[in-house]
TIMIKOL-763472 format. One record per residue (C-alpha): residue in three letters; x, y, z. Coordinates in steps of 0.001 Angstrom, whole numbers, plus 500000, padded with zeros to 6 digits. Example, Ala and Ser with C-alpha at 12.3 -4.5 7.8 and 13.67 -1.06 7.14 Angstrom:
2
Ala512300495500507800
Ser513670498940507140
//
This chain:
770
Unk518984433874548442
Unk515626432385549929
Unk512406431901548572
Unk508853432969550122
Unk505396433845549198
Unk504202437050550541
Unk501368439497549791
Unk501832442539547167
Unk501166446235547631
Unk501717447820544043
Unk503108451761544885
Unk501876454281542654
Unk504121457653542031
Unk506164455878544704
Unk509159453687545432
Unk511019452177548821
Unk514513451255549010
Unk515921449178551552
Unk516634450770555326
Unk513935453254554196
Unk511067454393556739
Unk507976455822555130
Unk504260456411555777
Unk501901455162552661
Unk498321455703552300
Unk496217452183551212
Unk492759453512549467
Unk492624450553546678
Unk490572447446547827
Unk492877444927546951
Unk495913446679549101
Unk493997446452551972
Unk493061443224552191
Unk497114442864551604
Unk497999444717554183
Unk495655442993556889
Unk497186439561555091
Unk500366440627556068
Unk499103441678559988
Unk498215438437560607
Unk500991436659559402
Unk504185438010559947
Unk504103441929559097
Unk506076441624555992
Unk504598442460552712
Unk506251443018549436
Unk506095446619548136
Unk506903446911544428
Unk506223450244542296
Unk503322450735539012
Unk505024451312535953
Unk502252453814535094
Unk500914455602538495
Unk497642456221536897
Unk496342452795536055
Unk493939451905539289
Unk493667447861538414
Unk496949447165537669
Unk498039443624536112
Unk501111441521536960
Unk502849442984533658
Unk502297446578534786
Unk504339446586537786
Unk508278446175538258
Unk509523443009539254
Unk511912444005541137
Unk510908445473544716
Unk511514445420548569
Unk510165443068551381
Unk509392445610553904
Unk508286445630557907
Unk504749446931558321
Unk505530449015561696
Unk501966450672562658
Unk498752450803560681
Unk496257453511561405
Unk493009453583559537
Unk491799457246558590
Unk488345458734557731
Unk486625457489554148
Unk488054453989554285
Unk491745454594553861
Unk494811452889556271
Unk497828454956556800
Unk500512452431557085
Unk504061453158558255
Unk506639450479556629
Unk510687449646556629
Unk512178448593554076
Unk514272445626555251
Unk516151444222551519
Unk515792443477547723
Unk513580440659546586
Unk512350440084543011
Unk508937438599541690
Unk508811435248540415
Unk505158434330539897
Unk502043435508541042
Unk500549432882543420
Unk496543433698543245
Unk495008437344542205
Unk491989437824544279
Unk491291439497547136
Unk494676440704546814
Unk498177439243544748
Unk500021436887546796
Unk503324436652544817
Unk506564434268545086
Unk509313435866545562
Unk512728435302545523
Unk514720437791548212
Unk518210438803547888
Unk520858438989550500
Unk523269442018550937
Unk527014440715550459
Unk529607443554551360
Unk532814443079550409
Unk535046446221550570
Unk537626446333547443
Unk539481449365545868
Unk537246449929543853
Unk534309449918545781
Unk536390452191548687
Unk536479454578545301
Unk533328454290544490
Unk531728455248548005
Unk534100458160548781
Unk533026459662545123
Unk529539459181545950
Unk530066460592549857
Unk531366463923547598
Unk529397464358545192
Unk526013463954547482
Unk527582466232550072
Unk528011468848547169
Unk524608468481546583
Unk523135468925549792
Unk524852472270549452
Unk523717473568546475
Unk520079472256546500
Unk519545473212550526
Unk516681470459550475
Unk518450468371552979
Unk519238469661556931
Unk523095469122557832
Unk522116466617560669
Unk520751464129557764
Unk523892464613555946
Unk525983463454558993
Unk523872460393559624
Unk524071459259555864
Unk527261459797556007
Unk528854457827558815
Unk527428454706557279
Unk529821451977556692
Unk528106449608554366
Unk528526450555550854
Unk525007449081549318
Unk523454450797552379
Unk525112454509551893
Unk523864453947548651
Unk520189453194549497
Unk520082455900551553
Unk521229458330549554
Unk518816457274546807
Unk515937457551549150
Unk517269461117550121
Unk517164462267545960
Unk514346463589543790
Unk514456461484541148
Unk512398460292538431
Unk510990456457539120
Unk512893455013536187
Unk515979456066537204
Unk515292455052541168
Unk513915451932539964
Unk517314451360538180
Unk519266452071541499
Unk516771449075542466
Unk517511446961540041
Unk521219447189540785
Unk521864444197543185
Unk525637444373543830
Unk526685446897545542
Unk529361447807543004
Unk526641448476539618
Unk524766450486542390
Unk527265452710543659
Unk528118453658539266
Unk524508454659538885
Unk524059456476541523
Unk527845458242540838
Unk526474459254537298
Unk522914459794538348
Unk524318462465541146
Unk526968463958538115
Unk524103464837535938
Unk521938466320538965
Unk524878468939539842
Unk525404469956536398
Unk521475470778536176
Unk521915472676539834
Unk524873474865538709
Unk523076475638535499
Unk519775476748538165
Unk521963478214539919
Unk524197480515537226
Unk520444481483536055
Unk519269482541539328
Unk522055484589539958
Unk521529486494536489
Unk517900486459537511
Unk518690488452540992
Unk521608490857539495
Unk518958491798537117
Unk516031492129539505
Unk518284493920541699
Unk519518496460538751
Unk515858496943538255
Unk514650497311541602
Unk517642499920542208
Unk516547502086539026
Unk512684501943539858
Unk513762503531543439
Unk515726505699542220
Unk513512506984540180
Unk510740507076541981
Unk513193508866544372
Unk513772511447541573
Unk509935512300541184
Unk509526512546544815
Unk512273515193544726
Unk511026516649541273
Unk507508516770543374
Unk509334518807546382
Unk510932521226544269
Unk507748521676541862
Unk508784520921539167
Unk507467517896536577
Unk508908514927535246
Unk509123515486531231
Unk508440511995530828
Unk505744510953532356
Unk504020514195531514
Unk504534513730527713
Unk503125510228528053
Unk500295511812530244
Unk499772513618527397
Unk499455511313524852
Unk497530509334526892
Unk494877511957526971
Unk494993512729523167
Unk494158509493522711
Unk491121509674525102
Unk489953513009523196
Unk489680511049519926
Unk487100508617519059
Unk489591505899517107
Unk488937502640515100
Unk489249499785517948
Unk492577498796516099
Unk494390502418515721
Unk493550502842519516
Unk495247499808520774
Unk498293499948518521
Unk498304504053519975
Unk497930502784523453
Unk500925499677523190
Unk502899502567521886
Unk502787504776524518
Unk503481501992527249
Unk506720501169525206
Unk507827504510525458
Unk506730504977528788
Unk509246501758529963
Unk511921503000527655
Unk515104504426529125
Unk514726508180528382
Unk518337508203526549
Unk517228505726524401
Unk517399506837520605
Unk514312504171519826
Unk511965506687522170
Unk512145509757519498
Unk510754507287516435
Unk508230506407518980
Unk507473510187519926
Unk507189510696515999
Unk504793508036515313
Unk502344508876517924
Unk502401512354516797
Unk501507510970513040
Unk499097508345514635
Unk497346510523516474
Unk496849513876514167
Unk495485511623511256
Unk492057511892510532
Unk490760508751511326
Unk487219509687512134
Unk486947513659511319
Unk484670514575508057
Unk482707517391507228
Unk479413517739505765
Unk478704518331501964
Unk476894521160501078
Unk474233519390498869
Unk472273522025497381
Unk472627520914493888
Unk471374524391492377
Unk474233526460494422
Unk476588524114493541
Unk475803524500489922
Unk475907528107490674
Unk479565528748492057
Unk480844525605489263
Unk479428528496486250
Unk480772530931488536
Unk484581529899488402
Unk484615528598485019
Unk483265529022481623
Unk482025526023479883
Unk483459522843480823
Unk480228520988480984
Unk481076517186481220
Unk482762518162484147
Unk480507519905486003
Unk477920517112484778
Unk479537514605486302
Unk479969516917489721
Unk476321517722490207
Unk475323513400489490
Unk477747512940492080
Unk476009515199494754
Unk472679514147493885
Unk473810510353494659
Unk475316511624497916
Unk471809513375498511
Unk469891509776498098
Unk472397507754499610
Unk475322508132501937
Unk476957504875500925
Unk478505506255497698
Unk482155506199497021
Unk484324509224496328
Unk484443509216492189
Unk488174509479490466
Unk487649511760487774
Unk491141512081485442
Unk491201515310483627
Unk493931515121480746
Unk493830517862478494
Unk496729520980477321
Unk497948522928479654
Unk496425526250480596
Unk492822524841479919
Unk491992524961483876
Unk492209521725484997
Unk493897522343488389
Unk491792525781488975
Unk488436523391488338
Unk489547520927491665
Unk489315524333493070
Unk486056524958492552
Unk484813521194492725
Unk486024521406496522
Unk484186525231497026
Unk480998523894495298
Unk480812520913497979
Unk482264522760501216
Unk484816520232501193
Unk488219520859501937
Unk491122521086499231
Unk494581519344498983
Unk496920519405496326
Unk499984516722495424
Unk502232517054492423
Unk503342513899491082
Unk505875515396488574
Unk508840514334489112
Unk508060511430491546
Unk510189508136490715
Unk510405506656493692
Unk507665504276495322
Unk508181505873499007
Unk506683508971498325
Unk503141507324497872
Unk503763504353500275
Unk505897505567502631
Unk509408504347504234
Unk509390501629506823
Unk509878503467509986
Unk513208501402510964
Unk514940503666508214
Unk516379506900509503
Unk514215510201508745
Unk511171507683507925
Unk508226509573506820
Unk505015508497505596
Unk504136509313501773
Unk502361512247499940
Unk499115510595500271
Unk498823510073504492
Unk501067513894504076
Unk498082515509502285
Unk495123513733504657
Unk496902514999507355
Unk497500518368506368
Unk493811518614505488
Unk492598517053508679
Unk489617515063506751
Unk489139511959505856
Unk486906513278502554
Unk488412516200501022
Unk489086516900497624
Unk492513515669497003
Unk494162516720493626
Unk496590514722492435
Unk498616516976489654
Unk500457515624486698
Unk499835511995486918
Unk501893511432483136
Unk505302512862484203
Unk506130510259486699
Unk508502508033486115
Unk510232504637487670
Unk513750503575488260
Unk515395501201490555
Unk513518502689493634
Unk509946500887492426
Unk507418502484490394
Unk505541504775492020
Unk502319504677489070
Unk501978500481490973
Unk501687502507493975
Unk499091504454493242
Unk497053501235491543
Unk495809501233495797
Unk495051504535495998
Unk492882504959493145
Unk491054501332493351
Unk487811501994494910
Unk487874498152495462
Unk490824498504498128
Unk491603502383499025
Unk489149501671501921
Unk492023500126503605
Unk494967501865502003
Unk498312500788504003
Unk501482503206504512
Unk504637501609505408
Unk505206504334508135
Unk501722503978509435
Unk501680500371509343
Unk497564500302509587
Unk494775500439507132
Unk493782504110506843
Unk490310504764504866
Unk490803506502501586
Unk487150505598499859
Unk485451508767500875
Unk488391511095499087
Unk487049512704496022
Unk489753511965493376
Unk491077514252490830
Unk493905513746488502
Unk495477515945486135
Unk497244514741482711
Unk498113516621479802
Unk498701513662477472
Unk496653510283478298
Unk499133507618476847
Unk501836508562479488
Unk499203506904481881
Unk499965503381482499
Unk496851501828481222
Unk496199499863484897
Unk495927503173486811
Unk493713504527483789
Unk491691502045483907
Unk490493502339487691
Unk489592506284486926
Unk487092507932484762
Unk488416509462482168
Unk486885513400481070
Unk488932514545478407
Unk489154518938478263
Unk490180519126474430
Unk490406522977474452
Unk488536526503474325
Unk487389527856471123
Unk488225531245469922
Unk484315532275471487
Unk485084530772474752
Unk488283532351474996
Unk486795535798474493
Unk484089534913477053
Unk486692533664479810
Unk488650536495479144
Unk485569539307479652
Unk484519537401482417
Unk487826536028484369
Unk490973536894483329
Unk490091540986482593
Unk488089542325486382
Unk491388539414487725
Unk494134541197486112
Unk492689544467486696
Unk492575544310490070
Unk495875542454490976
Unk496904545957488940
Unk495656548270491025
Unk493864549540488275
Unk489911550302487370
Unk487610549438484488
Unk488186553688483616
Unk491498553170483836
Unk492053550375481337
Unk489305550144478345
Unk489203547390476284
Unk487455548014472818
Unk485507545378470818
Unk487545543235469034
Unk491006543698471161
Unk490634540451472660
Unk489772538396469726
Unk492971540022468143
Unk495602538983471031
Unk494016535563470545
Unk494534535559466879
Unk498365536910466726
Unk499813537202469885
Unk498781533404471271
Unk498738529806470020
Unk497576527357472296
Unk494299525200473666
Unk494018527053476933
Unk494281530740477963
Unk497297530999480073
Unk498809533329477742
Unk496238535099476920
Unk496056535703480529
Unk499670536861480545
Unk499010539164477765
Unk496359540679479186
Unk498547541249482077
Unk501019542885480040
Unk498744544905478788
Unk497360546273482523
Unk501530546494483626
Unk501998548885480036
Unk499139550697481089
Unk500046551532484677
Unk502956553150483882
Unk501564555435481861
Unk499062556036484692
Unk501709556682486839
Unk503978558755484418
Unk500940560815483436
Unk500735560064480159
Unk496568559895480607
Unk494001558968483266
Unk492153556797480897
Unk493693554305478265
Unk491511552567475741
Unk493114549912473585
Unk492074548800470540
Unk492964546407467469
Unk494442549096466046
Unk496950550310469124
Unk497540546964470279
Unk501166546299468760
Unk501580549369470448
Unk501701547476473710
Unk502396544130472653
Unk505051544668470275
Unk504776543141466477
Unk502351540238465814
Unk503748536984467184
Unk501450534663465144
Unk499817534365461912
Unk496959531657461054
Unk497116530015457527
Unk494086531921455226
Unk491982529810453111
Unk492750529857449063
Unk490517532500447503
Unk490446530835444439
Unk489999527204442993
Unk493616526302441982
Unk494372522708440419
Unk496837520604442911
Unk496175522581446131
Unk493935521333448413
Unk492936522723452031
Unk492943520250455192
Unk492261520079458828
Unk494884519704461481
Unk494639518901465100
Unk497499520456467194
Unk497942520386470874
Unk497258524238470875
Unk494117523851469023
Unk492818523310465319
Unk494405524757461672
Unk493934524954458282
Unk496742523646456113
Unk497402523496452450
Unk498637520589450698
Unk500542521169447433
Unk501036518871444513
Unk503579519023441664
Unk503602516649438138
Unk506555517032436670
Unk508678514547433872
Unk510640512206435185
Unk510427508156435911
Unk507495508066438850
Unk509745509126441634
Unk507147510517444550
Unk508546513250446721
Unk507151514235450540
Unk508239517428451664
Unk507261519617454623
Unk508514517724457820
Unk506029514787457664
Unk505821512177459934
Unk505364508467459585
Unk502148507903459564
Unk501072510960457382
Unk503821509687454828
Unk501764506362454473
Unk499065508056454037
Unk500412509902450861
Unk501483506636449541
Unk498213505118450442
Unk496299507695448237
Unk498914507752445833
Unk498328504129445206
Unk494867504468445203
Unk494431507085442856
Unk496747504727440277
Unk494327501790440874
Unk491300504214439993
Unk493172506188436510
Unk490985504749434294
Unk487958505991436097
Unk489290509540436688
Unk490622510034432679
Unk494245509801433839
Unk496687507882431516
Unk497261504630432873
Unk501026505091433068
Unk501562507827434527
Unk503606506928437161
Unk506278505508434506
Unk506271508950432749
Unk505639511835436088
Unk507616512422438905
Unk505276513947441724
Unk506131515846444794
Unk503465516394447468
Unk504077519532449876
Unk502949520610452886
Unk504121524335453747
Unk505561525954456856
Unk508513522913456968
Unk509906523915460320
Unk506765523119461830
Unk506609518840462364
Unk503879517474461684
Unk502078514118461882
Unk498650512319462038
Unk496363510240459956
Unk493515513083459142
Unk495479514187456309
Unk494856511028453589
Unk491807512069451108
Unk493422515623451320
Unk496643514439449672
Unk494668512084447574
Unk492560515105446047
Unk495668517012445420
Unk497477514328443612
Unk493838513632441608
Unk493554517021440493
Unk496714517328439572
Unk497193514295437785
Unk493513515391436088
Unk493957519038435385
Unk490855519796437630
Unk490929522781440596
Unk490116521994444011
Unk486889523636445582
Unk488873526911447602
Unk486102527249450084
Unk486098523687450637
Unk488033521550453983
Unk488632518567454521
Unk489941515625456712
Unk489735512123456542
Unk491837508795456777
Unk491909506965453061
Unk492534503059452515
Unk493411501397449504
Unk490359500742448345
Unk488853504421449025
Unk487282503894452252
Unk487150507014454066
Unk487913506164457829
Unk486920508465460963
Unk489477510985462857
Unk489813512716465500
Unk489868516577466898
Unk486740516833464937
Unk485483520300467170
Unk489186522199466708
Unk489106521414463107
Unk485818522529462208
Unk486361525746464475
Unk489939526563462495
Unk488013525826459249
Unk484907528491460315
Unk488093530837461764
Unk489646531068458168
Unk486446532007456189
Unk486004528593454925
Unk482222527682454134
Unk482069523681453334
Unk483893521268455537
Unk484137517207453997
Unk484260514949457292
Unk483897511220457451
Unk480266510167457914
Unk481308507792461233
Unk482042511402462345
Unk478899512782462404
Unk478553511728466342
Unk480991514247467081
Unk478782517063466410
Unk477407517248469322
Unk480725519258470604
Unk480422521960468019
Unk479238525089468659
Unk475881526062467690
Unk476857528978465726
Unk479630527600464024
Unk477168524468462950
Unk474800527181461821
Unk477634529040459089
Unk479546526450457766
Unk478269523292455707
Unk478629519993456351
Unk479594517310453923
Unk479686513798454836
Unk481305510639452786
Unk481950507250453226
Unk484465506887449999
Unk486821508200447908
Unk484481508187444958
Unk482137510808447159
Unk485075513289447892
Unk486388513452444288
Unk483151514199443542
Unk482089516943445465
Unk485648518178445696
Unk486874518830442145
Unk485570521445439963
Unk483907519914436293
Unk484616521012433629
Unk482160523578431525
//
């Protein structure tokens, strides 16, 4: 070891082992006035490496202490201030101190001396190293053979060593460790574990680049060979089915004007299935979902007819009363008039069946000039057929909804969605959550299928939704729609529909002619009255076709060219009377008293009976009553007790009287809470020996303390009461905002007679005495 003081040239990005020739490039200030140092003594400088290459100033604790005392061989100054210098490295020295900073570092240094001594070990050592760097030169190709040769016939073992470092792309930590290793021994382990961990990296580069090429080459082959194929397809005429379906598509696309994102979801779609392997079974979903994609209507609407007057027009045309309805229709065309911003309204229809509910969607869609689609939802219980099934399910469709839009190829038709109350859930989801999107004209603009996977615009559908009861509606999905309810026809209307409609319909889907079949006065209101019991007229329509079927065979058989039927030929046809409606009392009996009824077919009259008879105050409800109309006998049974004083009734009656309240016709159930200061009358007149008014109705909820509380049905009930005979109906006086819906011919013959109390019905009910 020896001792000197020598200029420094810190290396950047660099490093130079011993026995190593190598051109640098000096630009820094202080280097240069190193290097010309250095020429004028005696050509050696000491070359030691940056620990960070990017630092331009660096300071003594930034560079490695350990570097090499190299030969400056030739200097050459280049263009812009910069020396090319070519240098040698001649052996190992280390820093000690820096001597003086400026203009350049002068630095003590401390060189070391190459001792080779040739053990077992060492002898191991090299020939491992000789291997594994001649096993590297083969699979990396960087070096020439000739180098390999001349690196290899060297002798020393801290030489070889050097050399082959210099020869290595390495990292400048870990050549900077070779350089740190000053026996020749530590050296020659490094560099045997540094070379190890370089040929495991090149076989992994080179297993990958052989799977690169195979698959290149597989992919190459196929892309001549079919191009090969279309060249031959092109000679012979004929077309490849491939690129002529995605041709296709490709041009359907063009055609349509599509939302940015349905076009570029379209277009990635087709390029996947233009790559795919035709065998593949992935390509047929694909085919399938641009065929859904692209026959949607994203885009396509017609025009509403807005001429509110012909609208009105065909709506009286089709249908015969109904005027909410067609209210509501004509508002929601003269918005569409002022603004074109309006959403589609969700009008729920729920009334009985036959009443024309599905017809009326009908006409709603003729009246606008929109297009019609129908969906029945009876049945439904499973969450897919709104939303769809994801398309990685096999036989994947979208739901009813994206079904319907496309079938009607518009995004604003009329869409009818039938008999909302009769689905149901089970384990598959509930389709009624479903249908919360659909109907929410907060999100249906951007209503998302699971098949279609993209936001498809439902806000400029015109709802409609059919119910016959309205508590089977969950109350979310009743909530987002408006609610008309159809309650029924009355006896008038029917007539009317049936003149009008059902009649000229039946006639003609006959084959018959208005001198064919004669109806006389009073034929229709009589099938009404015995042969049909319900709210709308679908069999009355059936009747009436029954009638036309009776009277073509006789047509045909000869029995007459012209058949009139009347009231009094009708069973004739029809058979016996199928029907019979309860009459009012003709006389003012004590314990019977006449109420109102609300069925689902329509209003009735019905007669409640009371008995008094000895016995310990037992009280007796016969008839088939329900719940709620049995506490509603016990409710005016206990008021009438609280009131016996008042009403002249002994006081203990109910320790001395049994009473049984009746309500005839017991195979028919019935239920409600209209039926309270009817049974309360009864039980007061009989308990007071004074008749009940016969031409007198009545319905009304009772409380305990003789409040009379309002009801509904209030339009049947009064039109059963005026179909009876009956003169005077008693209603609730909270009622009277209901009267609106009544006829103004029935209003005109029958009298009304409002109360607010028990007190008030007793009173105008019962009959005085003298």
């Amino acid at each position: 070891m020896a001792k000197r003081t020598i200029p420094l040239l810190p290396l950047r990005g660099i490093l130079v082992f011993p026995y190593m020739i190598i051109h640098l490039d000096v630009g820094r200030e202080k280097s240069i006035s190193a290097l010309e140092e250095a020429m004028v003594q005696d050509r050696l400088i000491m070359l030691a490496t940056q620990k960070d290459a990017q630092n331009d100033t660096p300071e003594p604790e930034d560079i490695f202490s350990i570097g090499t005392v190299a030969e400056i061989k030739q200097l050459l100054k280049l263009p812009g201030g910069t020396i090319r210098v070519l240098v040698e490295g001649l052996h190992r020295a280390e820093i000690e101190e820096f001597v003086s900073f400026e203009p350049f570092y002068q630095v003590a240094i401390q060189e070391f001396t190459e001792v080779e001594t040739k053990t077992p070990e060492i002898e191991a050592l090299t020939r491992t190293v000789i291997n594994q760097f001649e096993q590297w030169v083969k699979l990396s190709k960087k070096i020439p053979p000739e180098t390999l040769v001349s690196v290899v016939v060297v002798e020393e073992p801290g030489r070889l060593s050097d050399l082959i470092a210099s020869h290595l792309s390495l990292k400048i930590e870990d050549k900077q460790a070779l350089l740190d290793a000053v026996s020749a021994n530590e050296r020659l382990e490094k560099l045997c574990e540094i070379l190890g961990r370089e040929m495991e990296i090149l076989e992994l580069e080179k297993k990958i680049h052989v799977r690169v090429r195979k698959q290149m080459e597989k992919t190459q082959k196929e892309y001549y060979l079919r191009e090969q194929l279309k060249a031959i397809q092109k000679e012979l005429g004929e077309k490849d089915d491939r690129s002529t379906e995605v041709e296709e598509y490709r041009q359907r696309l063009e055609e349509q004007k599509l939302p940015k994102e349905v076009a570029e979801k379209i277009s990635k779609e087709i390029d996947r299935l233009e790559k795919m392997p035709p065998m593949v079974a992935e390509s047929g979903v694909i085919r399938t979902y641009l065929d859904w994609l692209l026959s949607l209507p994203w885009t396509t609407e017609t025009n509403d007819r807005l001429d509110i007057n012909l609208a009105e027009e065909i709506l009286e045309e089709d249908h015969y009363g109904l005027e909410k309805v067609k209210e509501r229709i004509l508002e929601y065309l003269s918005i569409r008039k002022l603004t074109e911003k309006m959403k589609g309204p969700i009008l729920c229809l729920v009334g009985p069946p036959g009443v024309g509910k599905t017809s009326l969607a009908r006409s709603i869609a003729r009246s606008m000039e929109r297009k019609f689609v129908r969906v029945s939802l009876g049945g439904v219980r499973d969450e897919a057929e709104i939303r769809g099934h994801r398309r990685t399910y096999v036989g994947a469709l979208p739901g009813r909804i994206i079904q319907g839009m496309r079938t009607v190829g518009t995004k604003n038709p009329v869409f009818l969605l039938d008999e909302i109350d009769k689905m149901s859930a089970d384990f598959r989801g509930d389709p009624s959550a479903a249908l919360l999107e659909v109907l929410d004209p907060e999100q249906n603009n951007s209503f998302s299928d699971h098949y279609v996977e993209l936001p498809f615009d439902l806000s400029r559908v015109l709802w409609v939704v059919t119910a016959n009861i309205m508590h089977n509606i969950p109350r979310p999905l009743l909530d987002r729609m408006e609610l008309i309810t159809i309650a029924g026809y009355t006896e008038e209307e029917k007539i009317e529909i049936a003149k009008r409609y059902l009649v000229p319909k039946q006639t003609a889907d006959h084959g018959l002619t208005n001198e064919q079949i004669i109806f006389s006065e009073g034929t229709i209101q009589k099938v009404i009255r015995d042969y049909t019991r319900e709210a709308g007229v679908r069999n009355l329509e059936r009747n009436i076709a029954n009638l036309c079927r009776k009277v073509a065979r006789r047509i045909v058989q000869g029995k007459g060219t012209s058949i009139k039927i009347t009231a009094q030929n009708l069973h004739t046809f029809l058979g016996a009377p199928k029907f019979r409606h309860t009459q009012a009392e003709r006389t003012d009996q004590i314990g019977v008293a006449t109420g109102l009824a609300w069925t689902e077919v329509g209003g009735d009259v019905l007669a409640v009976e009371i008995s008094t008879m000895k016995g310990k105050g037992k009280l007796t409800l016969t008839g088939q009553l329900g719940e709620v109309m049995q506490e509603s006998a016990q409710a005016g049974f206990s008021y009438i007790r609280s009131r016996s004083a008042e009403l002249g009734i002994d006081e203990e009656f109910y320790e001395k009287m049994d009473i049984h309240i009746h309500l005839p016709e017991g195979a028919i159930p019935k239920d409600g809470p209209s039926a309270g200061i009817t049974m309360a009358t009864a039980i007061a007149s009989a308990l007071t020996g004074k008749p009940v008014r016969s031409d007198l109705a009545m319905t009304g909820e009772i409380t305990l303390r003789g409040r009379v509380l309002p009801v509904g049905g209030i339009k049947e009930k009064v039109l059963a009461a005026h179909r009876v005979g009956i003169k005077k109906v008693m209603l609730p006086k909270e009622n009277k905002r209901d009267l609106d819906e009544i006829p103004a011919n029935v209003k005109r013959s029958v009298e009304f007679i409002w109360v607010e109390h028990m007190d008030e019905v007793l009173k105008a009910a019962l009959v005085s005495e003298g």
